[in-house]
Structure formats: structure tokens, C-alpha cells
TIVEX-247087 format. One line per 8 residues: their letters; for each residue y, x, z of N, C-alpha, C. Coordinates in steps of 0.001 Angstrom, whole numbers, plus 500000, padded with zeros to 6 digits. Last residue first. Layout:
<recs>
a) Y X Z Y X Z Y X Z ~ ...
</recs>
This chain:
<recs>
xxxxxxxx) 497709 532622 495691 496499 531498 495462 495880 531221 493819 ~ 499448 534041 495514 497759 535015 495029 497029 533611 495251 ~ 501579 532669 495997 501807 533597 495146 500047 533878 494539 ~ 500807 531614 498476 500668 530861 497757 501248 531494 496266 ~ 500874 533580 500297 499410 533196 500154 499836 532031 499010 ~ 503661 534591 500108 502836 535402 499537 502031 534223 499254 ~ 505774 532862 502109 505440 532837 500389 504176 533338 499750 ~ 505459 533703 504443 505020 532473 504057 504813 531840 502374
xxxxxxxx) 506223 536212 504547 504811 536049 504650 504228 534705 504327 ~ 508422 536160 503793 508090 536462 502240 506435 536235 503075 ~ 510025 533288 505353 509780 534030 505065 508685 534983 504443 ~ 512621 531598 503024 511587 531454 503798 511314 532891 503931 ~ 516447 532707 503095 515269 532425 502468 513627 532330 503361 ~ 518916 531134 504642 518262 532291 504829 516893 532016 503668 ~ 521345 529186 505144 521625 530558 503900 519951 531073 503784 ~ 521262 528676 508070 522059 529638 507642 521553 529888 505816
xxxxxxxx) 519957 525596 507763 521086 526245 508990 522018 527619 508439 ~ 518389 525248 505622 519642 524488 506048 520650 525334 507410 ~ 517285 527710 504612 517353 526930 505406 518655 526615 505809 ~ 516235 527535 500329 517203 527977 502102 517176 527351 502744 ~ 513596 528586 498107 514550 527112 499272 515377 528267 500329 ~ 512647 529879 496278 514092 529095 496101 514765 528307 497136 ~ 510239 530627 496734 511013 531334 497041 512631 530809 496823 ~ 508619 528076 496544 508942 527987 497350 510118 529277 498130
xxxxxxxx) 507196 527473 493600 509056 527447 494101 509349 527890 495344 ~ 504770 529568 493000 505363 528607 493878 506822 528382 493646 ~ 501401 529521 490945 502611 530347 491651 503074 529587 492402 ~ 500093 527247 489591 499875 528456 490214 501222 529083 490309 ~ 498267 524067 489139 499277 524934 488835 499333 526185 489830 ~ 496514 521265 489314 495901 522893 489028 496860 523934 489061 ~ 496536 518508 490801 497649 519698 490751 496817 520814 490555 ~ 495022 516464 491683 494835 516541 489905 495894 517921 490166
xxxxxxxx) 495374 515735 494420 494813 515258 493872 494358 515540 492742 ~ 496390 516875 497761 496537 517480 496280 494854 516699 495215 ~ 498013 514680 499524 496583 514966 499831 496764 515666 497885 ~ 500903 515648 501041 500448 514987 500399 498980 515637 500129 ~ 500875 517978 504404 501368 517373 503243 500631 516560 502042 ~ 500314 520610 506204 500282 519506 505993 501600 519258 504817 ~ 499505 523206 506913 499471 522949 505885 499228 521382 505721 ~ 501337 524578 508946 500214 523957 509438 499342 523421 508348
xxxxxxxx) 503498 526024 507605 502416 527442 508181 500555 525864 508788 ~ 504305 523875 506221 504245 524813 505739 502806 525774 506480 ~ 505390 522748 508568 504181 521836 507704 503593 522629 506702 ~ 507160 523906 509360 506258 523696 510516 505065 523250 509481 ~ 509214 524125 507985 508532 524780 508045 507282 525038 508795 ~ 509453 521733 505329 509640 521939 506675 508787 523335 506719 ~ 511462 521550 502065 510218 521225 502644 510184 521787 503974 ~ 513504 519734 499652 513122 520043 500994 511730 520297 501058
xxxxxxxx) 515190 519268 496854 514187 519404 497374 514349 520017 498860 ~ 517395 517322 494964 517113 518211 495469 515897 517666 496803 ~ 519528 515248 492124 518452 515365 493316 518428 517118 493793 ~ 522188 513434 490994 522072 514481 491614 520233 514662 492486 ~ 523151 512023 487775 522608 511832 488873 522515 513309 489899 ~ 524359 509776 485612 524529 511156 486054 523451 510870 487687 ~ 523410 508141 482986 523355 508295 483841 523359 509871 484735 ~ 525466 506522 479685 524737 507945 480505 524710 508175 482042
xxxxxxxx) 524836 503833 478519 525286 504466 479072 524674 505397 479923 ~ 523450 501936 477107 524313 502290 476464 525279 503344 477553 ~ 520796 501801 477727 521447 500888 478262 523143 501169 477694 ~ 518581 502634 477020 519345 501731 476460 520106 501165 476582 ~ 516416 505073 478373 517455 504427 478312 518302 504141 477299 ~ 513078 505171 479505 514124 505327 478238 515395 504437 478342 ~ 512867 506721 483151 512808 505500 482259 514039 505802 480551 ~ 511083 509435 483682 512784 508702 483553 512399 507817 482796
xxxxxxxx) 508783 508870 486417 508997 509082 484549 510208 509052 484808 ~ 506141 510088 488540 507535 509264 488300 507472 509984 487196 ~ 503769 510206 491286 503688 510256 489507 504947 509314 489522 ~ 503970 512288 494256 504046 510929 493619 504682 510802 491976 ~ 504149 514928 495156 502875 514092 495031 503212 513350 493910 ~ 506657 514486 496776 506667 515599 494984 505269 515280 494311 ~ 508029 511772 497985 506832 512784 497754 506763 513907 496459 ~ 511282 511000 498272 510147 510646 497995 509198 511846 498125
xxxxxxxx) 514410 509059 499026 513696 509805 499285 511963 509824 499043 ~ 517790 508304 497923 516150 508020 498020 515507 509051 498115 ~ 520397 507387 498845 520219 508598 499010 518377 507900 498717 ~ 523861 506429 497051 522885 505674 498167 521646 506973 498011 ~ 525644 507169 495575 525655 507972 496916 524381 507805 497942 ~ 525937 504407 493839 526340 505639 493768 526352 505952 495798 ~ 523492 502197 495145 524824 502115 494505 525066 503900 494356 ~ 520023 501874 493820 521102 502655 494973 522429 502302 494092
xxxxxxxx) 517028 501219 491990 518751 500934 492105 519805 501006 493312 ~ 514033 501594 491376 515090 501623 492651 516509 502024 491933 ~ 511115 500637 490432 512860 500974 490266 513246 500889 490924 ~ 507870 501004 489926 509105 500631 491049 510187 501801 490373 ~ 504942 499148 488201 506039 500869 488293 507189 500116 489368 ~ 501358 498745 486988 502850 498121 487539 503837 499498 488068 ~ 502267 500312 484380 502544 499279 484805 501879 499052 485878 ~ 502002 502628 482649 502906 503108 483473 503417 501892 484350
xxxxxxxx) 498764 504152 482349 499440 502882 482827 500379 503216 483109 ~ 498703 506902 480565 499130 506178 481837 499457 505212 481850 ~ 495324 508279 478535 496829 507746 478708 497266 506935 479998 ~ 495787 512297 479547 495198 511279 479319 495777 509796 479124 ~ 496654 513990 479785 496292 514484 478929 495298 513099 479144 ~ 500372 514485 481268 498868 514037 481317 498064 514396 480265 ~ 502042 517993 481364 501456 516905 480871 500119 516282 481115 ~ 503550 520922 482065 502345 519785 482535 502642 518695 481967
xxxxxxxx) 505034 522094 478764 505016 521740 480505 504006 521300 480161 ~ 506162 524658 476689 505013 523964 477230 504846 523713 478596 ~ 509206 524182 474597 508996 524600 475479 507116 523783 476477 ~ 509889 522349 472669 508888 522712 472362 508380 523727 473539 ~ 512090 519812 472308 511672 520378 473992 510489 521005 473511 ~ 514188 518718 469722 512792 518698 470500 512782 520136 471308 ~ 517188 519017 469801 516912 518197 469152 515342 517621 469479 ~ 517162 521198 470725 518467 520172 471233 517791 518708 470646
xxxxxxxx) 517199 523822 473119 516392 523204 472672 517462 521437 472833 ~ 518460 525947 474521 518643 526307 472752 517536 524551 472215 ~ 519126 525549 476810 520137 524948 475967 520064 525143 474265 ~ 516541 526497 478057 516954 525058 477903 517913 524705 477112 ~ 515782 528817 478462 515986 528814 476955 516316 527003 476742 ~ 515460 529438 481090 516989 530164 480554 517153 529757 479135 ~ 512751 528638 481576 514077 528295 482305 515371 528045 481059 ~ 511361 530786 480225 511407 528980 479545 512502 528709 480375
xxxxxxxx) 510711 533103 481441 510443 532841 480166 511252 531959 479538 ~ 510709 533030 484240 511025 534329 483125 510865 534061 482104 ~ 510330 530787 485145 511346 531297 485399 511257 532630 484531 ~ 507328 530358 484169 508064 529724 483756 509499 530443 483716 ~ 506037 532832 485883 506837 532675 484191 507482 531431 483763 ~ 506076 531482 488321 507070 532499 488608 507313 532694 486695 ~ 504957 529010 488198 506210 528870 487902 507172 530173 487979 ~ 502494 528128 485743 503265 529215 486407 504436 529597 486820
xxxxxxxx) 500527 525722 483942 501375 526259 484323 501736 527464 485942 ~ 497973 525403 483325 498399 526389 482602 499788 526520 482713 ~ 497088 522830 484983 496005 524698 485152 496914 525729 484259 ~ 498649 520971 484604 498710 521991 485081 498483 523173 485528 ~ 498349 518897 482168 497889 520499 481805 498281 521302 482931 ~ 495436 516772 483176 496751 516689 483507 496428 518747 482942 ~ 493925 513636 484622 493864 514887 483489 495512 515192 483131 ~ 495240 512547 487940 495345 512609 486200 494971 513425 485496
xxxxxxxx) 493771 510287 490287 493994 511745 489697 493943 511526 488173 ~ 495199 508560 492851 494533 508878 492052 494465 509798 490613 ~ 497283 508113 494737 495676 508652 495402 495004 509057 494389 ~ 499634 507531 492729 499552 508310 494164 498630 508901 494473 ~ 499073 505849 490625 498551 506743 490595 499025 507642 492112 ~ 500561 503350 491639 498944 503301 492056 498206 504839 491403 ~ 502810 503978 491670 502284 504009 492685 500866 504008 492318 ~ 504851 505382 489545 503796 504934 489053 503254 504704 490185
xxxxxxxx) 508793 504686 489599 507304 505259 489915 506113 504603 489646 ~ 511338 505520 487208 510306 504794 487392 509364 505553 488255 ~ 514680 505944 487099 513516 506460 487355 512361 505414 487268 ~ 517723 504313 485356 516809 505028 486390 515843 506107 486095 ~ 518171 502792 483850 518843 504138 483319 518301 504963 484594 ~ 517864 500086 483928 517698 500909 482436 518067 502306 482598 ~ 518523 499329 486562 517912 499550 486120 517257 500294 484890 ~ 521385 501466 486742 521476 500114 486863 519528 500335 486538
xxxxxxxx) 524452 502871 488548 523187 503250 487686 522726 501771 487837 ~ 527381 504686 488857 526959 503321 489531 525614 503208 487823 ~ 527068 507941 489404 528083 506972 489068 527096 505262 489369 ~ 525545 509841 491065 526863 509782 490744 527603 508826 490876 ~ 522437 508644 492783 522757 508303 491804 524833 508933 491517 ~ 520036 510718 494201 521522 510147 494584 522419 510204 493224 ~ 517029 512167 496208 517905 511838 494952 518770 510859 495152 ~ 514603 514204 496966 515861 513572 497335 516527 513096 496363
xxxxxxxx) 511489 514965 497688 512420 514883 496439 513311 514078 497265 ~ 509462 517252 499927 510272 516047 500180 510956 516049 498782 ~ 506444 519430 499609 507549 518956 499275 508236 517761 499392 ~ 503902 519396 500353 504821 519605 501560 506265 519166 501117 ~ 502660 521090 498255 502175 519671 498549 503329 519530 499681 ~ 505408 522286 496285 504179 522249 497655 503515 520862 497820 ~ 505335 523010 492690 505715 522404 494093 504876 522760 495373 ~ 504190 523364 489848 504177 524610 491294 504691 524270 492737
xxxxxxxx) 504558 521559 488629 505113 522381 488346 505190 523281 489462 ~ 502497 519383 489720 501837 520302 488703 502920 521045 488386 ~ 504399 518447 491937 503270 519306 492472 502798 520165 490734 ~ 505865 516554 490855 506181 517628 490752 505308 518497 491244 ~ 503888 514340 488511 504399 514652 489342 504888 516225 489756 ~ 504720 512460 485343 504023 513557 485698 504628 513485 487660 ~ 505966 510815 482272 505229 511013 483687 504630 511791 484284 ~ 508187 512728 481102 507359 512252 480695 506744 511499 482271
xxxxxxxx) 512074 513298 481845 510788 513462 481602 509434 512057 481858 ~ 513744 514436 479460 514085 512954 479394 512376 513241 479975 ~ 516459 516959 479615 515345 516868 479602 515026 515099 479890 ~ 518802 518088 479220 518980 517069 479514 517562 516383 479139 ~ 518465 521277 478363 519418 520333 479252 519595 519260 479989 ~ 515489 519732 476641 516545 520868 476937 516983 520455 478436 ~ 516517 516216 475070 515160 517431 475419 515779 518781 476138 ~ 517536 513969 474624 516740 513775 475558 515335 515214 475998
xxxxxxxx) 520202 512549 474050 519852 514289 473901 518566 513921 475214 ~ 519896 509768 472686 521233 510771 471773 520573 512400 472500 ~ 518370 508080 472798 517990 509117 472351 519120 510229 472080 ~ 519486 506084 474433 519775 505561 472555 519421 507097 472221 ~ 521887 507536 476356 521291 506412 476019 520718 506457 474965 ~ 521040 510468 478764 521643 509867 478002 521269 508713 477462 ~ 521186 511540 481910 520110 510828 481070 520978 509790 480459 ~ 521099 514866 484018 521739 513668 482768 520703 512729 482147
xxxxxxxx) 521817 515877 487018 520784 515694 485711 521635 514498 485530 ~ 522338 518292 489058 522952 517297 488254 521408 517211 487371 ~ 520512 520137 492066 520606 519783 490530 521205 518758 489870 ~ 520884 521717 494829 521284 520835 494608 521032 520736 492961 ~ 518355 524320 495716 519892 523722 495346 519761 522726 494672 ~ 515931 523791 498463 516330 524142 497017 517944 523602 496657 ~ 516196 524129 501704 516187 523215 500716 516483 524089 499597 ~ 514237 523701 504937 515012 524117 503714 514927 523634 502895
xxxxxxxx) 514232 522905 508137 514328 522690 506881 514822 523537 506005 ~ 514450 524354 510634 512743 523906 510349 513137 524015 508430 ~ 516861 524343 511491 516404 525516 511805 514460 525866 510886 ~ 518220 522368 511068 518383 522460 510212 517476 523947 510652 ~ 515822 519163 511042 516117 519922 512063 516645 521295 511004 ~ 517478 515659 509959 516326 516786 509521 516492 518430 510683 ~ 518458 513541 509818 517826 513717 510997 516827 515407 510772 ~ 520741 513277 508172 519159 512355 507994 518462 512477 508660
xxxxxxxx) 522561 514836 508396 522822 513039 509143 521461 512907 508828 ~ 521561 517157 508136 521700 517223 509400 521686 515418 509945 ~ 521581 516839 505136 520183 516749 505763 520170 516324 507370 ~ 524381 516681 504816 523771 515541 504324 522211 515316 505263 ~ 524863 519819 505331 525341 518050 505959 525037 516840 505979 ~ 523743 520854 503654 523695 520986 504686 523723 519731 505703 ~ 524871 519597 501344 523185 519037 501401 522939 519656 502831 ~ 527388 520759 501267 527215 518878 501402 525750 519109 501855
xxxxxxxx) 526941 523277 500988 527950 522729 502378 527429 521513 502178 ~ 526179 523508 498521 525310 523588 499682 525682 523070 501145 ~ 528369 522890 497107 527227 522062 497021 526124 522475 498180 ~ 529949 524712 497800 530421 523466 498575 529377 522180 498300 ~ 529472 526732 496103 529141 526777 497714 529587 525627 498339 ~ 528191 526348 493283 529311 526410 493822 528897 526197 495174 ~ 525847 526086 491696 526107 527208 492203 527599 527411 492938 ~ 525801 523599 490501 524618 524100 491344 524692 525087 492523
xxxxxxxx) 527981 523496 489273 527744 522311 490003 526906 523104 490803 ~ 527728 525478 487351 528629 525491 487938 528411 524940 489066 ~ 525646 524316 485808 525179 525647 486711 526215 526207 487530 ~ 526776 522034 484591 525374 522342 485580 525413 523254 486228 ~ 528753 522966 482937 528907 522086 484011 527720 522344 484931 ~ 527579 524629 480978 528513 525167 481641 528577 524286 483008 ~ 525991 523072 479648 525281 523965 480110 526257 524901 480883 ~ 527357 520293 478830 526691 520418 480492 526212 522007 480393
xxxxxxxx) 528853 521993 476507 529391 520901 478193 528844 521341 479168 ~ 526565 522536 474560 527505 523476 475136 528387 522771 476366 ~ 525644 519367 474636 524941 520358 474759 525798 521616 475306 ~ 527939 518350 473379 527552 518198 474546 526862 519162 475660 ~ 527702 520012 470926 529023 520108 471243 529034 519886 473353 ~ 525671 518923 469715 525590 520333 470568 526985 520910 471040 ~ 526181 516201 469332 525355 516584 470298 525786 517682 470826 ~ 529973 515148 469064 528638 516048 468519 527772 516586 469608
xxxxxxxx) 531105 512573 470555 530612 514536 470754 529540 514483 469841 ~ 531559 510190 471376 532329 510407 470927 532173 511961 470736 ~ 528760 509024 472864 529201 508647 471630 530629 509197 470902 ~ 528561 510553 475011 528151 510808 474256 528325 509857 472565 ~ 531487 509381 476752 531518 510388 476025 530197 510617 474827 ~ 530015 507331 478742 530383 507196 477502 530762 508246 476421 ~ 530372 508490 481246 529177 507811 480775 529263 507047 479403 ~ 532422 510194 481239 531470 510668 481259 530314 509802 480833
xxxxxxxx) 535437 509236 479134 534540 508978 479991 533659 509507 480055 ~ 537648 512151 478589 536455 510935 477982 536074 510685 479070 ~ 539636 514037 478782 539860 512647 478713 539230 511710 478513 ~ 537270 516144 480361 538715 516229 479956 539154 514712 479782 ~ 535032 516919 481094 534877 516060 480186 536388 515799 479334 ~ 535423 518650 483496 534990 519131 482061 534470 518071 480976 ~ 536582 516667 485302 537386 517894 484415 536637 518305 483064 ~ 533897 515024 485499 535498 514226 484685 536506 515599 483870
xxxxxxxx) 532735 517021 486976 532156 516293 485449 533339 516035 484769 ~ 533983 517261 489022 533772 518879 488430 533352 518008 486795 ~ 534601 515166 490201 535540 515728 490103 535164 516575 488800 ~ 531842 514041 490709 532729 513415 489643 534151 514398 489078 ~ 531048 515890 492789 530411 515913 491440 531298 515319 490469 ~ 532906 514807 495363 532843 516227 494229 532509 516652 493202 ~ 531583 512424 494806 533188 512426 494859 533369 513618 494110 ~ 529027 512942 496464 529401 512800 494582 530675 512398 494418
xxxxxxxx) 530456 513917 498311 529331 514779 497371 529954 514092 496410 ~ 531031 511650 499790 532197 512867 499694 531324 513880 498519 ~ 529239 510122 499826 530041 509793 498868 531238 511009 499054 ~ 527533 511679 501891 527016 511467 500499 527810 511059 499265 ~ 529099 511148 503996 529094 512592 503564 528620 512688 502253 ~ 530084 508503 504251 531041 509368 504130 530209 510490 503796 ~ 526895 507506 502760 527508 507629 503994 529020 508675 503319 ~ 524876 504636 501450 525406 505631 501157 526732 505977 502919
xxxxxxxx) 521407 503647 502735 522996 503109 502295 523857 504620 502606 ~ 518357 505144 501728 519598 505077 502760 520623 505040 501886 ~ 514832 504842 501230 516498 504992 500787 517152 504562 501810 ~ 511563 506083 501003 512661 505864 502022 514181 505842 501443 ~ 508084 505192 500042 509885 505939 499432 510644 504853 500850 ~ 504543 506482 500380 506219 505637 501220 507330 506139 500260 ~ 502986 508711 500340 503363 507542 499253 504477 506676 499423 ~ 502558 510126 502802 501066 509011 502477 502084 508167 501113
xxxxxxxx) 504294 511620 502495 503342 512385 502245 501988 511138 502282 ~ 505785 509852 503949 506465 510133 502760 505031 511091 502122 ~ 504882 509523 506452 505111 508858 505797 505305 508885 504352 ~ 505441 512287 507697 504545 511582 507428 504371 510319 506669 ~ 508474 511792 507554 507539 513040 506137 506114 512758 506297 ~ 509214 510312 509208 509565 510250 508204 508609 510371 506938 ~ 508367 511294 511316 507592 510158 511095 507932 509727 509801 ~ 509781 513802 511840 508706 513953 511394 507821 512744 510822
xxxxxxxx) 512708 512481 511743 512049 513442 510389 510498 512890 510539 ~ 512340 509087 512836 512232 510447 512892 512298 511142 511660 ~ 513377 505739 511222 512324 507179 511964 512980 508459 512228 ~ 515130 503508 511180 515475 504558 512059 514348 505398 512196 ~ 515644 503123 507408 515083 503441 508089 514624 504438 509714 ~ 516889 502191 505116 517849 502603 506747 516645 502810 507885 ~ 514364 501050 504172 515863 500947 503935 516402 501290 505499 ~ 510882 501668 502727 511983 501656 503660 513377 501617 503762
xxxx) 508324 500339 500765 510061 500754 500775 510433 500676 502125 ~ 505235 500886 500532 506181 500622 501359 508091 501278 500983 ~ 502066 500236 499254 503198 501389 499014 504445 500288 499717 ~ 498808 500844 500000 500000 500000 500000 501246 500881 500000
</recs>
């Protein structure tokens, strides 16, 4: 049984238990979440100059776009006031900031009507994040920009949760991924020939859950759990923000979602900081999942 929670008073830990049996948790948006994407709008609108952001793609030559966000993104990512928010953000969610870390903050785009759905602005397939090297341990966070509507969401697949997909992650790696395929996102505009996990079999993608948050509203989910971007038609481009957590207690105890179909090898897990200072995990906790 799959459970929505709203404002949910748990704990972290009753939280992530939870969230590791399939649960999604959202929270009504707060001064700190709408002070975020306040900031995000700021940094988009400038580099959009006089267009609307969720409209602009009808007035740009794709790779015109294409050259946009590949400046905007990594700006967004890498500016220190994006970590200041998710600091802050984690501390109101109850998260302990000495236990948690987190990966940086990511914009993502999802344009309408096919206009750029590969690269940059990747349009993805169903899959979960565990086959790209995730932890089973991993928390997804996510928080709509601008005001998002059904058509321009996410979709989850619940009833694949417990159950397992032929799937290509035996042939992914995320320490090559990052040396290889990362850095070549903006050359790919038209098709994504770059090789991810994929099912390899076909997905019900019915019955599926949408979740619609006003801008800022905050959802929380499993890296376990099989989600798509839904194709959008809606004639307008959805901005969005997610990022990752995982604890460290659950880490050295090895709890977390039950690994169902995930063949993949290496880890993200050298990317997270802990919420409290800046600090990267440490490299003893990385290794065993480096030589796994």
C-alpha cells in the first residue's frame, strides 16, 4: 500500500523509514522554500532577459536555449546560497544536520511539445535512481519553481516499488559516467545517444501518482521508487528544483529500500555534504561501495 503523507509530524527517522518502504511525504511550502525558489526565479528570469521562462521556448532557437540553460544550471548549482537554502531547508524538515548530507541542489527543465527533451534537459524514461549508482539509503527531494500542473510533472509507478525490472543497470558506472557522459550533455540536442539504465522490458506505466505542489511545496521520495517525467503538452515549461540526501547512521547500518533489479556499480555517494559544515562523507564510508 502506498501512502501520501501531507505535513506530516514524523520524525526524520520515522520519516526515512517510511520512505524506504515506498511512502511519498509532501510539505506545504515555507518562508525558507519560497525564499529558494524566489532565488531560482531571480537567476532564470535574468538569464532569460525579457521572455517569459515558461514560455520563452517558443520564441529561441533550440540551441540558442540549449546555450541558456547550460550557463544557468551550473550557475544555480554552484552558487553558495544554494547550499545555504538546502541547509536550511533540511534543518526545518527535521533532519539532524551532523547525520545528513546532501548532494547539490539541481534545476531541471521540462519543456512542452518535444521542443528539447534530450541533453540538458533530459525528458526521463522510467527508471529508478538506484540503477544510476544511488544508495539504497537515498532520500529524492523535489520543489516545483513556478506553479506546475499535472501535464508537466512527474509520474510514479508504485506497484513497481517491490517489484523487479529487466533493467540495463549492470552496465552502468557512475564514477565513468562522470568522466565520460556528464560533461557531453549540451552537445546532445536533438537525440540523447549517450547510454543510461533502461528497462528492457515493457512498463505498465498505469496505475501512476501525480503530485501537484504549489511552487515551493517540498516532496519527498525513495531513489528505490520507479518515476518517469510525464510528456508534456501542456504548452508550458516546467522549472523545477530536486536534490538528494542520505543519513549517516543508515549508511554504516545498511539500511534502506529493499534493492530489487539495481545491478549498477560505483557510487554518488562522494558528492554529498553534510548539512552542517561543507564536509564530504568519510572516504572509509565510500570505499566498500567503490570495490562492490
Amino acid at each position: 500500500m502506498n501512502t501520501i503523507y501531507h505535513d506530516s509530524p514524523f520524525s526524520d527517522d520515522q520519516r526515512r523509514a517510511a520512505l524506504y518502504n515506498g511512502q511519498l511525504f509532501v510539505y506545504t511550502p515555507t518562508a525558507t522554500a519560497l525564499a529558494f525558489i524566489e532565488f531560482a526565479r531571480e537567476m532564470i528570469e535574468s538569464a532569460f532577459g525579457g521572455l517569459d521562462p515558461i514560455t520563452a521556448q517558443y520564441h529561441m532557437p533550440v540551441e540558442e536555449y540549449v546555450a541558456l540553460l547550460s550557463r544557468l544550471k551550473p550557475a544555480f548549482i554552484h552558487h553558495p546560497r544554494s547550499k545555504e537554502f538546502l541547509q536550511a531547508i533540511l534543518t526545518e524538515r527535521g533532519c539532524d544536520p551532523e547525520l545528513t548530507y546532501f548532494d547539490v541542489p539541481r534545476m531541471r527543465t521540462s519543456t512542452s511539445d518535444g521542443y528539447l527533451t534530450s541533453g540538458i534537459a533530459y525528458a526521463f524514461h522510467p527508471h529508478r535512481d538506484t540503477w544510476y549508482s544511488a544508495p539504497m539509503c537515498q532520500i529524492n527531494w523535489w520543489l516545483p519553481i513556478y506553479e506546475v500542473e499535472a501535464g508537466n510533472v512527474m509520474a510514479f509507478h508504485p506497484h513497481y516499488f517491490n517489484r523487479a525490472v529487466r533493467n540495463g543497470s549492470r552496465e552502468y558506472n557512475y564514477q565513468q559516467w562522470v568522466a565520460t557522459s556528464r560533461k557531453e550533455a549540451a552537445k546532445h540536442i536533438k537525440q540523447d545517444t549517450r547510454k543510461q539504465p533502461q528497462p528492457e522490458e515493457a512498463i505498465e506505466l498505469d496505475p501512476q501518482i501525480r503530485i501537484v505542489t504549489p511552487p515551493g511545496g517540498l516532496l519527498a521520495f525513495s531513489a528505490a521508487h520507479m518515476h518517469s517525467s510525464v510528456p508534456n503538452y501542456t504548452g508550458k515549461t516546467r522549472f523545477s528544483i530536486d536534490f538528494r540526501t542520505v543519513h549517516l547512521g543508515d549508511i554504516r547500518n545498511g539500511k534502506g529500500a529493499r534493492n530489487v533489479d539495481s545491478e549498477s556499480t560505483g557510487t554518488t555517494l562522494g558528492d554529498f555534504l553534510r548539512a552542517s559544515n561543507l564536509e564530504h562523507l568519510p572516504s572509509e564510508i565510500i570505499e566498500p561501495y567503490l570495490t562492490a
